[in-house]
DRENDRENDREN-657655 format. One record per residue (C-alpha): residue number from 1; y, z, x. Coordinates in Angstrom, 2 decimals, padded with zeros to 5 digits. Layout:
N
+-----+---------+---------+---------+
| num |       y |       z |       x |
+-----+---------+---------+---------+
| NUM |       Y |       Z |       X |
...
+-----+---------+---------+---------+
END
This chain:
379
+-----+---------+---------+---------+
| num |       y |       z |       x |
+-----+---------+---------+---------+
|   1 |  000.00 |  000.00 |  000.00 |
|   2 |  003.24 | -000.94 |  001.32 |
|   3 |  005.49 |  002.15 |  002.27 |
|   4 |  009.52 |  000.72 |  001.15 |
|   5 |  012.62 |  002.43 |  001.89 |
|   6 |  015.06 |  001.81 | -000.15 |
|   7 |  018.87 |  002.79 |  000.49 |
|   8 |  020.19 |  003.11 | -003.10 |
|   9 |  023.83 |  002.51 | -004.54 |
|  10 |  025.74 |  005.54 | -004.90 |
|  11 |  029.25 |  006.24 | -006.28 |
|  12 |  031.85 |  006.67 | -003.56 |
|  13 |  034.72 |  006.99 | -006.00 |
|  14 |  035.35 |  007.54 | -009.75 |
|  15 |  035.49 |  003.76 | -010.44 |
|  16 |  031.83 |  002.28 | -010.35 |
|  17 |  031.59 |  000.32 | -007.51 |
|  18 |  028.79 | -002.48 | -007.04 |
|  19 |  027.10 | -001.73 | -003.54 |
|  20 |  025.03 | -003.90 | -001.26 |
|  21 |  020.75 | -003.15 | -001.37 |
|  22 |  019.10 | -002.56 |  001.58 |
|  23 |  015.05 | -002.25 |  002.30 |
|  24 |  013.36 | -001.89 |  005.47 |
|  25 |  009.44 | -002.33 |  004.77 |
|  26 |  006.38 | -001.08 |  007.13 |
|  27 |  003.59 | -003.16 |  007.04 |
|  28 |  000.15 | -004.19 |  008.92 |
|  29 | -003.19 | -005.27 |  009.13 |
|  30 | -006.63 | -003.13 |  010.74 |
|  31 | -009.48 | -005.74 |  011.70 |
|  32 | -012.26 | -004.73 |  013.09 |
|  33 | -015.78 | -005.99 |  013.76 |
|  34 | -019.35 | -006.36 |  015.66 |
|  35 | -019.91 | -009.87 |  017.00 |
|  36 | -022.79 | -011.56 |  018.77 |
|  37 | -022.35 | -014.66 |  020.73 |
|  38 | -025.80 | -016.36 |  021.59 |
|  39 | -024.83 | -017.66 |  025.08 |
|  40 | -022.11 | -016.24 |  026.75 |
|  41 | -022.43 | -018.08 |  030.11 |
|  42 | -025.14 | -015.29 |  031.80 |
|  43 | -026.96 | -014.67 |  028.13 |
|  44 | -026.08 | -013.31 |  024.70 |
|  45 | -023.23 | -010.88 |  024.15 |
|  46 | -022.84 | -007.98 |  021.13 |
|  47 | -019.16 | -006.46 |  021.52 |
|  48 | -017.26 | -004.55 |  019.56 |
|  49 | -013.88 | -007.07 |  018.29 |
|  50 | -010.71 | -006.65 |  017.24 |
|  51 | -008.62 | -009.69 |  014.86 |
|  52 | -011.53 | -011.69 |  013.88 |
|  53 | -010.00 | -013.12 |  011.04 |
|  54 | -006.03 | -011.06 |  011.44 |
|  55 | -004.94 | -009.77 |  014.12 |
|  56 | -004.73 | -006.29 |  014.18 |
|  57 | -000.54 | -005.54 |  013.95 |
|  58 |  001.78 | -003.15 |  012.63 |
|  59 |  005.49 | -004.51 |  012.02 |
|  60 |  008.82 | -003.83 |  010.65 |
|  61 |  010.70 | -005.53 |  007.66 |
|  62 |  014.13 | -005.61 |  006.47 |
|  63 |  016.75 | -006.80 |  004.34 |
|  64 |  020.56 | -006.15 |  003.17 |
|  65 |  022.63 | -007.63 |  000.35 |
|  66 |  025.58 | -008.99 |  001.98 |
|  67 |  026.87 | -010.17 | -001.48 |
|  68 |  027.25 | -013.59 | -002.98 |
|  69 |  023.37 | -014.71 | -002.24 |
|  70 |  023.93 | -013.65 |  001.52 |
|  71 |  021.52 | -011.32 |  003.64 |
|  72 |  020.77 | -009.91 |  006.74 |
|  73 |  017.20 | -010.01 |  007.77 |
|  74 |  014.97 | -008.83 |  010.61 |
|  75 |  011.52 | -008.68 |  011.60 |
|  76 |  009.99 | -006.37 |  014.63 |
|  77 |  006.23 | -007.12 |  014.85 |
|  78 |  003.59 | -005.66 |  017.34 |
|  79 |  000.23 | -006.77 |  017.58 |
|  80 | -002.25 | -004.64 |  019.45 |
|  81 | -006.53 | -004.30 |  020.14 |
|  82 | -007.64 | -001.59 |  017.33 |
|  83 | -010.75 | -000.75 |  019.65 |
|  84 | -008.54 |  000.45 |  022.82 |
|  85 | -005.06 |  000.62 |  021.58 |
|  86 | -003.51 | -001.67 |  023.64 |
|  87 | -000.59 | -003.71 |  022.86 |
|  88 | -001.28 | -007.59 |  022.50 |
|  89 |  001.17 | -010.21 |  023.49 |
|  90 |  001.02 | -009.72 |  027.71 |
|  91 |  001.82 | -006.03 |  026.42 |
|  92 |  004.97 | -006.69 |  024.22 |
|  93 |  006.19 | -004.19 |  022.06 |
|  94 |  006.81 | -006.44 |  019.51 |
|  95 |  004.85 | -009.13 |  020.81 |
|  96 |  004.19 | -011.09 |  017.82 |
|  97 |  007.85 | -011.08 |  016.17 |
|  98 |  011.00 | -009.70 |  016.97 |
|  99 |  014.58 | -011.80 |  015.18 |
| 100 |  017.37 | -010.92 |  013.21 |
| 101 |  019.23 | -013.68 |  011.34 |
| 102 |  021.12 | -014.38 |  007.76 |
| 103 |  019.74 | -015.87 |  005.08 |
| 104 |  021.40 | -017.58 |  002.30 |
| 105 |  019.67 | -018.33 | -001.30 |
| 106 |  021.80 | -021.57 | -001.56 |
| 107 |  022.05 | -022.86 |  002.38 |
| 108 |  018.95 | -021.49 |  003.75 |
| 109 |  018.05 | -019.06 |  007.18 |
| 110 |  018.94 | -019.38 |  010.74 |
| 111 |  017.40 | -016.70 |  012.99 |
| 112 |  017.42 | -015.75 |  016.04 |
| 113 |  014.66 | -014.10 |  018.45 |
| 114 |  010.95 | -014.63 |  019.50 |
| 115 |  009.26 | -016.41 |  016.75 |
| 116 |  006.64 | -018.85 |  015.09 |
| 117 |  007.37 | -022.65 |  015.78 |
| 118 |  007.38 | -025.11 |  012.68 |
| 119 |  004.08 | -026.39 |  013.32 |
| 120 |  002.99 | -023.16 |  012.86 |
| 121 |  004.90 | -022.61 |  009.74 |
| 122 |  004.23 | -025.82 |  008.34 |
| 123 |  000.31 | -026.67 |  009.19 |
| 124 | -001.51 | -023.21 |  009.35 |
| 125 | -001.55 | -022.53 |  005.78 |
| 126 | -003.14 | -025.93 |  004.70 |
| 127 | -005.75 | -025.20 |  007.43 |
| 128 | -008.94 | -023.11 |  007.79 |
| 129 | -006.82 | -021.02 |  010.33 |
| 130 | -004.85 | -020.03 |  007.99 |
| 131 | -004.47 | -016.02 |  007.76 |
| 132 | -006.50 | -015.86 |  004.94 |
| 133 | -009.39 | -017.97 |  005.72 |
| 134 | -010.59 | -018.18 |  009.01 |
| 135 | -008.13 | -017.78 |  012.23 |
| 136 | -009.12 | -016.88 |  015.40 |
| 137 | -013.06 | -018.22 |  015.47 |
| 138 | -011.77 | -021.14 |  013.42 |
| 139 | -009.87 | -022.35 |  015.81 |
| 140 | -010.16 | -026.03 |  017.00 |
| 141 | -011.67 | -026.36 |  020.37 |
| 142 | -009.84 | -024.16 |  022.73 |
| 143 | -007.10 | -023.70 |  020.19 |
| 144 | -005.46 | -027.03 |  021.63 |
| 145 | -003.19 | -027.49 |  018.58 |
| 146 | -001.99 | -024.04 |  018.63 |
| 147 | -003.12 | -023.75 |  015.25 |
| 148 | -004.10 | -019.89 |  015.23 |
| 149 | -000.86 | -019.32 |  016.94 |
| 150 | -002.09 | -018.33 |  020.09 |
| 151 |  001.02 | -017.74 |  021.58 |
| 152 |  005.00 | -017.24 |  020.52 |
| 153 |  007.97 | -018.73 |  021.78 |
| 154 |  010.69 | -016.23 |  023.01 |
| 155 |  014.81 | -017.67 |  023.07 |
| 156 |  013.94 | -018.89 |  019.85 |
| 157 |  016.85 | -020.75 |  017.38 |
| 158 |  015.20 | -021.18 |  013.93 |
| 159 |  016.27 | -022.76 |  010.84 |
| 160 |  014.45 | -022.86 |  007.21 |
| 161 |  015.93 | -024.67 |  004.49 |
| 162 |  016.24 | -023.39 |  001.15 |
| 163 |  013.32 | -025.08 | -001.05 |
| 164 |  014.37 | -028.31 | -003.30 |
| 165 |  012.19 | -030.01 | -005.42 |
| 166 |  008.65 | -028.44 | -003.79 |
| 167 |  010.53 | -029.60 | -000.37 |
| 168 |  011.07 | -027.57 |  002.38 |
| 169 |  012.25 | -028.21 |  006.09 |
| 170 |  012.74 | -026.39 |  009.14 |
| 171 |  013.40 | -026.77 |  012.70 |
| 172 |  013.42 | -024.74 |  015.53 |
| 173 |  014.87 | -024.67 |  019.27 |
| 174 |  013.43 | -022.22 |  022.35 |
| 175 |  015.55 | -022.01 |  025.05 |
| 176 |  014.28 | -021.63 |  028.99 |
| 177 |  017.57 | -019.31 |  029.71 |
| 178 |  017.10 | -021.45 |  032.82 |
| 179 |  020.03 | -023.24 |  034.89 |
| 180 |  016.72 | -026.14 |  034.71 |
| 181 |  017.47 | -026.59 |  031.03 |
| 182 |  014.66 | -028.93 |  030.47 |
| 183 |  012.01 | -026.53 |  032.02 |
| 184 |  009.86 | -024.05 |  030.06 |
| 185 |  012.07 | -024.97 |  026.77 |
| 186 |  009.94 | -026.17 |  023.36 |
| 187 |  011.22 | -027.22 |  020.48 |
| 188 |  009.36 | -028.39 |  016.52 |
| 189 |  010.42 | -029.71 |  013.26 |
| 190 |  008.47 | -029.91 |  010.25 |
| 191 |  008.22 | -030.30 |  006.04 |
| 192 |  006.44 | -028.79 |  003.86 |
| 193 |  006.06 | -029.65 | -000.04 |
| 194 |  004.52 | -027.24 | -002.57 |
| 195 |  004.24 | -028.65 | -006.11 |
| 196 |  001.26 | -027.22 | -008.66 |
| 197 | -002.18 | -027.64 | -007.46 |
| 198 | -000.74 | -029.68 | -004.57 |
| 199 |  000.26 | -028.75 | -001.05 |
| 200 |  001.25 | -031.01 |  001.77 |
| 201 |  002.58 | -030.76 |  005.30 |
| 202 |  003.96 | -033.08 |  008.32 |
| 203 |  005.07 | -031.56 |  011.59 |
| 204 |  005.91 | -032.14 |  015.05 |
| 205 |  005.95 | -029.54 |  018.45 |
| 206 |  006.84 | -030.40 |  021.93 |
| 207 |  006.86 | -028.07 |  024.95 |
| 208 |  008.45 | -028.90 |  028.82 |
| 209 |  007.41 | -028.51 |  031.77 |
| 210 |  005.04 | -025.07 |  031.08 |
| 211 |  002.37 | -026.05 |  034.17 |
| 212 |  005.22 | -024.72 |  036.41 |
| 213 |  006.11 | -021.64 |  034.60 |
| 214 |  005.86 | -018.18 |  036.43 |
| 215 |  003.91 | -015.47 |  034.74 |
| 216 |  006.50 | -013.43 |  033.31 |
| 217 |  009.25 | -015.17 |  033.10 |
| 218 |  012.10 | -015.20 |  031.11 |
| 219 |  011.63 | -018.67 |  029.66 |
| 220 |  010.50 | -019.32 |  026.11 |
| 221 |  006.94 | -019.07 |  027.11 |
| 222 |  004.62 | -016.83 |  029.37 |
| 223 |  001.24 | -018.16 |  030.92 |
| 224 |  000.05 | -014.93 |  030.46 |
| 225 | -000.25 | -015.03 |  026.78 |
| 226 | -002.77 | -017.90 |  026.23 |
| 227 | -006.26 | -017.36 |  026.63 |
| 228 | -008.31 | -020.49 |  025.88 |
| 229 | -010.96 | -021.98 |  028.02 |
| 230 | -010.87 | -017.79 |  028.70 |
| 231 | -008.03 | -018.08 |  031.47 |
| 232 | -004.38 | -017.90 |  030.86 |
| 233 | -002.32 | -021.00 |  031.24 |
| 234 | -004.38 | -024.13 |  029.64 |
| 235 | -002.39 | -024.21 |  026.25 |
| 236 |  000.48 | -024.55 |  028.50 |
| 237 | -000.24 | -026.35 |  031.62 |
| 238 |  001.25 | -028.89 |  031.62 |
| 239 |  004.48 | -031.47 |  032.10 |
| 240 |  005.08 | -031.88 |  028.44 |
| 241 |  002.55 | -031.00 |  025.66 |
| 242 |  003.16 | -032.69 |  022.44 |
| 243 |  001.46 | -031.95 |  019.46 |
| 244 |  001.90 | -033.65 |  015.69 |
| 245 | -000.01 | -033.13 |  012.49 |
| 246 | -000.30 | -033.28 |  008.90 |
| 247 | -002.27 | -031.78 |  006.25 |
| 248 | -002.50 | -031.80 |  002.58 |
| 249 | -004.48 | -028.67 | -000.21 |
| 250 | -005.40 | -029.41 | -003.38 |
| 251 | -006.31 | -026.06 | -005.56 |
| 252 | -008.73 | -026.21 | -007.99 |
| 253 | -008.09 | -022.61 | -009.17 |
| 254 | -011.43 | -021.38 | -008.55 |
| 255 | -011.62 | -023.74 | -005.10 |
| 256 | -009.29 | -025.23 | -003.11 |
| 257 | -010.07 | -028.08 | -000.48 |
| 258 | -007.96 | -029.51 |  002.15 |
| 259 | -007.70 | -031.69 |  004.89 |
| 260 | -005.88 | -031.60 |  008.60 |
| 261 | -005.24 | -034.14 |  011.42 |
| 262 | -003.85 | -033.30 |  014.40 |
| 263 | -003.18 | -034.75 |  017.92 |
| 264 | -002.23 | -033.17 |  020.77 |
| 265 | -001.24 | -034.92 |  024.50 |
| 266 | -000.83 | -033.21 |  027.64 |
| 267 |  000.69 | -035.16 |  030.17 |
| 268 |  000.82 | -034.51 |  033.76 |
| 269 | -002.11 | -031.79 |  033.05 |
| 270 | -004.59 | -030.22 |  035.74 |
| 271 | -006.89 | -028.93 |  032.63 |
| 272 | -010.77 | -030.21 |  033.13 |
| 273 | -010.04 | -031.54 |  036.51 |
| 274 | -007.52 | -034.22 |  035.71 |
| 275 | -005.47 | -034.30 |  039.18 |
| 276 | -001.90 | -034.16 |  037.18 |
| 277 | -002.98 | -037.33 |  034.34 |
| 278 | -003.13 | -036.85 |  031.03 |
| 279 | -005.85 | -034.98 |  028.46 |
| 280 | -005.73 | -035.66 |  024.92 |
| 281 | -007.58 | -034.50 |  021.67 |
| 282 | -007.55 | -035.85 |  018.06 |
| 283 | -008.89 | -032.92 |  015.54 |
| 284 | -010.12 | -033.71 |  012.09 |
| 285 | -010.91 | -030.74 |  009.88 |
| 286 | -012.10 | -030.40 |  006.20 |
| 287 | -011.97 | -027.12 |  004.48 |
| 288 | -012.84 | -025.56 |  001.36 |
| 289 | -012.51 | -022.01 | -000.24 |
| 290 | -014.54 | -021.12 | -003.35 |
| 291 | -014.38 | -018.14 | -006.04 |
| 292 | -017.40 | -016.96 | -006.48 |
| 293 | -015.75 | -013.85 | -008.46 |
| 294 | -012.35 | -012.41 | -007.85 |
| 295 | -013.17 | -010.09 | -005.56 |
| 296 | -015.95 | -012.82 | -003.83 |
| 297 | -015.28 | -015.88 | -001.75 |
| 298 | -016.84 | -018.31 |  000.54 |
| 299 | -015.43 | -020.23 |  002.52 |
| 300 | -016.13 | -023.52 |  005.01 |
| 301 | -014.65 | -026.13 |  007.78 |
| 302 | -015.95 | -028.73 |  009.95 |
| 303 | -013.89 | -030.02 |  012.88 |
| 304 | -014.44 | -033.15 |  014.66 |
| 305 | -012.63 | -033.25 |  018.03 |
| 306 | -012.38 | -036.35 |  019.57 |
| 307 | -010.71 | -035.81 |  023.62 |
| 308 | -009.79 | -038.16 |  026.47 |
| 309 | -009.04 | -036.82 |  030.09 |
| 310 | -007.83 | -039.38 |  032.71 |
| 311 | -007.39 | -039.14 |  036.66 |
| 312 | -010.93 | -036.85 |  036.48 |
| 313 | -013.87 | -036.48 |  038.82 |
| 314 | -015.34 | -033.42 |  037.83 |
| 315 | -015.61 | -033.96 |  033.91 |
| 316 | -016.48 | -036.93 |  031.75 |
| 317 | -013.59 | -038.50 |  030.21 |
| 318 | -014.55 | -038.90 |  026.74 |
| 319 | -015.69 | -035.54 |  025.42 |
| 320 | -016.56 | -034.99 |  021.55 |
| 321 | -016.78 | -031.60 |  019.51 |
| 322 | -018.55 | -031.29 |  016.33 |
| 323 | -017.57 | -027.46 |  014.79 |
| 324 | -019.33 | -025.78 |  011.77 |
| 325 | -017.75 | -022.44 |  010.14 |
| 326 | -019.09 | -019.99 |  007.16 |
| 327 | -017.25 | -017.15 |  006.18 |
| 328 | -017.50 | -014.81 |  002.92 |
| 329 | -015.40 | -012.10 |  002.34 |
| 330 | -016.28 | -009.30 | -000.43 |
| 331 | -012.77 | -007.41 | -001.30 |
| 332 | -013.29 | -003.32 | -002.48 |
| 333 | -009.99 | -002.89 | -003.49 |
| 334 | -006.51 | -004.72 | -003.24 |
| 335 | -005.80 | -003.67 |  000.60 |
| 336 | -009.59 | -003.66 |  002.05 |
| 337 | -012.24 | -005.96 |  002.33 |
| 338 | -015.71 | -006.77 |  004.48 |
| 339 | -016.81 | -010.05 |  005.58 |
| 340 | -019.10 | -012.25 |  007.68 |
| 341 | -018.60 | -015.10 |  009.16 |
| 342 | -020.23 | -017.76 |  011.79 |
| 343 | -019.39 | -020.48 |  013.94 |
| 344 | -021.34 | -023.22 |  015.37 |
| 345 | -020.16 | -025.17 |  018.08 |
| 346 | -021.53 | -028.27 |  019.70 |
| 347 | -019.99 | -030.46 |  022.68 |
| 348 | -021.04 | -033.61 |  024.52 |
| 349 | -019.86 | -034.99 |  027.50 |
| 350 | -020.03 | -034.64 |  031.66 |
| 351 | -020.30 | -031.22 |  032.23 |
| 352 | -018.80 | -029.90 |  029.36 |
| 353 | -019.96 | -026.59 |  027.90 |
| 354 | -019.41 | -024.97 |  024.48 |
| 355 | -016.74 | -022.49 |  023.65 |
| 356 | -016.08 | -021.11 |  020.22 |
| 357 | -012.62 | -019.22 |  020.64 |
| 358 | -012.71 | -015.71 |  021.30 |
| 359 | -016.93 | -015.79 |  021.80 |
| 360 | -016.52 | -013.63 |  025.06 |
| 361 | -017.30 | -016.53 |  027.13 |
| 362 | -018.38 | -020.20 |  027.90 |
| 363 | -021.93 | -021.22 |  026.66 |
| 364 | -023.85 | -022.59 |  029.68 |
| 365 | -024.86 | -025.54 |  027.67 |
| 366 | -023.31 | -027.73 |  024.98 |
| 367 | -024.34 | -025.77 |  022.24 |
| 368 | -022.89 | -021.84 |  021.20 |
| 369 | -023.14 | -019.95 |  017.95 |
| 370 | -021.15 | -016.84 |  016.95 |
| 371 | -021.61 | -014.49 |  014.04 |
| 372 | -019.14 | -011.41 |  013.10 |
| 373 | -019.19 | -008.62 |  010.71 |
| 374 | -016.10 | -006.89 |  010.07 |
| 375 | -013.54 | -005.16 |  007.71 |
| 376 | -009.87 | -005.37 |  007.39 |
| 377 | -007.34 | -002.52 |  005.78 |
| 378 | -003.82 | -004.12 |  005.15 |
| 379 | -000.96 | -001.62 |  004.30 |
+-----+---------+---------+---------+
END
């Protein structure tokens, strides 16, 4: 249950007075779960995991009336690992979110901080990443796309539009607080359209000259923070990464089914041995979400990845990734739930090996399962 503070109008003088609102909410999410990965690299793997489908987080949310459809808004978020207590987020504070901006019911928001890019915004919630579905061991092949958010962009200049006709469009700028302007800066632009049954998304991301970003650094990102192919830096290494996508839901009411594309280019890129060419991967999912009851759902995607690398010696250049995942989730009240959920992962090509995200580890062949069993508490 969501804790609000609320700092109510009060008369300062005989004459009633009209006097602005202001709410700060606390909010978060527990997850916690046993998985078991069936080839880790050395042989299978039973952990205890934190943020199998959320990640675990606690955060901060407020707003003030300013009058005449203005407000001020902010949002401090932290996420952290429920099983040791550490912070997340290269051991951020408020790793996950931290802006403060105005927003206007007729013109929109601009904000200001380290936040979500509009890809992120825009194609997550037509996907099977999406917070409620799947997330982290959904993730496309090394989370290439960024789709489960796997890292945040600090500097970050953010506009939303208000919504017209279904429509809505934002854009956002992160700057590298660099006198190289052009280096460690991203920026994204995308639009959304919600309209009935009917959900639809195009976007488009772009991030500079990451592959020679130092670990810490003041820039909008930090190495540190990605962990695919289970070492920090592949999301970003790279010249320029470019990513663009688009994705349309269709709900049923009882079911809802939905489709993404995405493709994502990393040029100048040492990732799978290419000696500074280019490495490229074209994701196709289908998902699907079903009602059993209210309180029952199941839940399904298949990704097809389809990758090029150039310049390589070590790897193939053509590699291919066929993804299955199941998930059910059985809620016991309106904040808790249990679930279960498994992935199947299968790659071919020159020396490539499977990796579902998050599985503790590379499979020594082209083949890895994972299964989890968790529970979540949001408050």
């Amino acid at each position: 249950m969501k804790k609000r503070i609320v700092v109510a109008c009060s008369a300062l003088c005989a004459a009633p007075i009209a006097h602005a609102q202001s709410s700060v909410t606390l909010y978060g999410i527990l997850d916690a779960g046993l998985q078991y990965t069936n080839n880790a690299g050395s042989g299978s793997l039973l952990r205890q995991t934190s943020g199998n489908i959320n990640g675990s987080r606690f955060g901060l949310r407020g707003s003030e009336d300013l009058g005449s459809g203005l407000h001020a808004i902010f949002v401090l978020e932290g996420g952290f690992n429920i099983n040791n207590g550490k912070s997340g987020q290269d051991g951020r504070l408020f790793g996950r979110q931290a802006y403060v901006g105005l927003s206007s019911d007729h013109y929109g928001a601009v904000s200001f901080g380290r936040q979500y890019d509009a890809f992120t915004d825009t194609l997550i919630p037509l996907s099977a990443t999406a917070l409620a579905f799947g997330d982290t061991a959904f993730a496309h092949p090394f989370d290439n796309d960024d789709m489960i958010h796997s890292f945040r962009l600090s500097n970050t200049a953010k506009y939303v539009s208000p919504v017209y006709h279904g429509l809505k469009f934002e854009a956002q700028y992160a700057f590298s607080n660099s006198t190289d302007f052009a280096l460690n800066r991203a920026y994204s632009a995308g639009l959304g359209y919600s309209g009935g049954p009917l959900s639809a998304g195009v976007a488009y991301y772009q991030i500079n000259g990451s592959k020679n970003t130092t670990i810490n650094s003041a820039g909008a990102l930090d190495v540190n923070e990605s962990q695919a192919n289970n070492t920090a830096g592949f999301v970003l290494g790279a010249d320029v990464q470019r990513i663009v996508g688009a994705g349309v839901n269709y709900d049923f009411g009882k079911a809802k089914v939905g489709f993404v594309y995405t493709h994502t280019q990393f040029e100048g890129s040492t990732s799978f041995g290419s000696n500074n060419g280019s490495v490229r991967f074209d994701n196709y999912e289908v998902n699907a979400k079903y009602f059993v009851l209210p309180q029952l759902s199941l839940g399904v995607e298949y990704v097809f990845t389809d990758g090029h690398v150039t310049n390589t010696s070590t790897f193939g250049s053509s590699p291919k990734w066929n993804q299955l995942g199941l998930q059910t989730v059985y809620s016991l009240s309106k904040r808790t739930d249990v679930y279960l959920e498994s992935v199947y992962q299968h790659v071919s090509g020159h020396n490539y090996t499977a990796f579902v995200y998050n599985s503790g580890g590379a499979s020594s062949t082209g083949n890895q399962i994972v299964g989890i069993a968790g529970m979540r508490v949001h408050f």
